[in-house]
N, C-alpha and C positions, 0 to 999 in steps of 0.2 A: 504494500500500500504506500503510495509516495501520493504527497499533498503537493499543492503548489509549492514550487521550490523561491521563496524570495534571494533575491538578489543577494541580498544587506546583508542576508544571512549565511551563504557560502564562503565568506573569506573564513568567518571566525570557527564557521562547523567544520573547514578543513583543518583547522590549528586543533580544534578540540579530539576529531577523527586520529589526526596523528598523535597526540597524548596517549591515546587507547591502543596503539601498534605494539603489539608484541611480538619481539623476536619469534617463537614461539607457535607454528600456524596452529596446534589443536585446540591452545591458547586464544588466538584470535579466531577460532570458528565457536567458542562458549563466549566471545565476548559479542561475536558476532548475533546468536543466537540470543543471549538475554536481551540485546538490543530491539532486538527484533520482537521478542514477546513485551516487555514493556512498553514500544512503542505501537505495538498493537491494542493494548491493554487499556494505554491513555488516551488513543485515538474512538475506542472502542466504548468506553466509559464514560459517560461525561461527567456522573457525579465528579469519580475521581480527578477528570480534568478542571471543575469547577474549583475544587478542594485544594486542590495544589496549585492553581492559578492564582486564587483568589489572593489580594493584595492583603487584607484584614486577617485572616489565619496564620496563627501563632507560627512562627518557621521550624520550631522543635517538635509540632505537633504533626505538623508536613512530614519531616524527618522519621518520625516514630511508624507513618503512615507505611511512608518508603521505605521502615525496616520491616515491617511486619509483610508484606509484599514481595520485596527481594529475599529474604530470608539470608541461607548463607551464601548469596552469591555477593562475595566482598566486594569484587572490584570494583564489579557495576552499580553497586550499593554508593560507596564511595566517591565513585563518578557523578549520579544523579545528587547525592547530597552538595556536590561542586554547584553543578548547573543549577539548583535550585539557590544556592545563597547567592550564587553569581546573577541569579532572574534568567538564565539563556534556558532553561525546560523548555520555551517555547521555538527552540531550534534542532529539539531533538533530532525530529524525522530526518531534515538534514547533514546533523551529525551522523545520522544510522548510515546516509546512503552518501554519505563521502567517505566512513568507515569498510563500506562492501567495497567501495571504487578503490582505495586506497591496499587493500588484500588481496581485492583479485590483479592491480599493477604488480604489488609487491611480489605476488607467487605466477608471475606473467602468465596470468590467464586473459584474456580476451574476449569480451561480451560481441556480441554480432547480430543486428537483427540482420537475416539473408531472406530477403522477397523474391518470391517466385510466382511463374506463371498458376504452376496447378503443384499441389502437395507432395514432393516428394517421399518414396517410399525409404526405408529405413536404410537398404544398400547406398542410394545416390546420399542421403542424408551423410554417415559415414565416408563416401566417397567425399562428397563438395569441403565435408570436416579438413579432412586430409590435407587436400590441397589447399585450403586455406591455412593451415597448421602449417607448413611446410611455405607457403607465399611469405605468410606475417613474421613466421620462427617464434611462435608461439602459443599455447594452450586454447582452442576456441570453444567458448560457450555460445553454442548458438541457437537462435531463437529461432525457428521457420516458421514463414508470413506466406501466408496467398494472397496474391494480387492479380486478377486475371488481364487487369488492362494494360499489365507489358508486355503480354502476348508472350515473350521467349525471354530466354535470356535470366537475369538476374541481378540484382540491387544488393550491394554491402551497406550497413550503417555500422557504422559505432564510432562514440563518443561524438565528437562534433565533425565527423567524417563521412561523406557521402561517396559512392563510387556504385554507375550506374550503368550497367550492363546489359542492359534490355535491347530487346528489338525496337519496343516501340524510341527508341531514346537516339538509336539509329536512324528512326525512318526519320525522326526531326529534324537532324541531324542532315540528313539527303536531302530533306527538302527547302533547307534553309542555304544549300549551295548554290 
């Protein structure tokens, strides 16, 4: 679940993301993980989210909330106790998801949406992997998209990266000569 991502709030969810890097990847996939259920929990909850927002509520009373909640996961315990005396709780989601970005660079895995004409079956799946494994020199995690209006071919995304391989992108392409 990703909310709107504010601007104002990526510089500082990166600094915070990289506080929570642990050498350590079994490490950073439980930090990964409680990340993920708390910030599903607060998106999820609104009492909760009213509770801990609220400007008037005692901050030890917040605290005791967030122990009784996290139990013994220390870090993340730890962490939220930060962002809540610091007031950034309300940049979590971003923290979370420049925390995934920041693991999958560090353990060079590669996110991919790849659009295709019609849905490839699990062979070509594995194959298209391959050679994009092998093009990038790196791990792909990919997403497969159907798109039927580029007819052939195929579309890379990731990160702020487009690379358009389509027929139809072709025929534009021809007829703009």
């Amino acid at each position: 679940m990703t909310l709107n991502i504010n601007l104002k709030a990526k510089k500082p969810a990166k600094r915070y993301a990289q506080a929570l890097i642990n050498p350590n990847p079994d490490t950073n996939k439980v930090i990964s993980d409680e990340l993920e259920f708390f910030v599903d929990l607060l998106y999820k909850n609104e009492e909760l989210k009213a509770f801990l927002f609220h400007p008037v509520i005692n901050m030890e009373d917040k605290k005791e909330v967030l122990d009784k909640i996290m139990g013994d996961n220390f870090t993340i315990k730890r962490f939220l106790f930060l962002l809540l005396e610091e007031n950034r709780l309300d940049i979590l989601d971003e923290i979370k998801e420049s925390f995934i970005e920041k693991i999958k660079d560090k353990e060079k895995i590669l996110p991919l949406d790849i659009i295709l004409a019609i849905e490839p079956d699990e062979e070509d799946k594995k194959n298209i992997i391959g050679r994009l494994e092998n093009k990038f020199k790196s791990k792909i995690e990919a997403n497969f998209i159907t798109d039927k209006s580029i007819l052939a071919g195929l579309k890379i995304k990731f990160k702020d990266t487009f690379i358009d391989l389509s027929l139809k992108k072709r025929i534009e392409n021809f007829k703009n000569l």
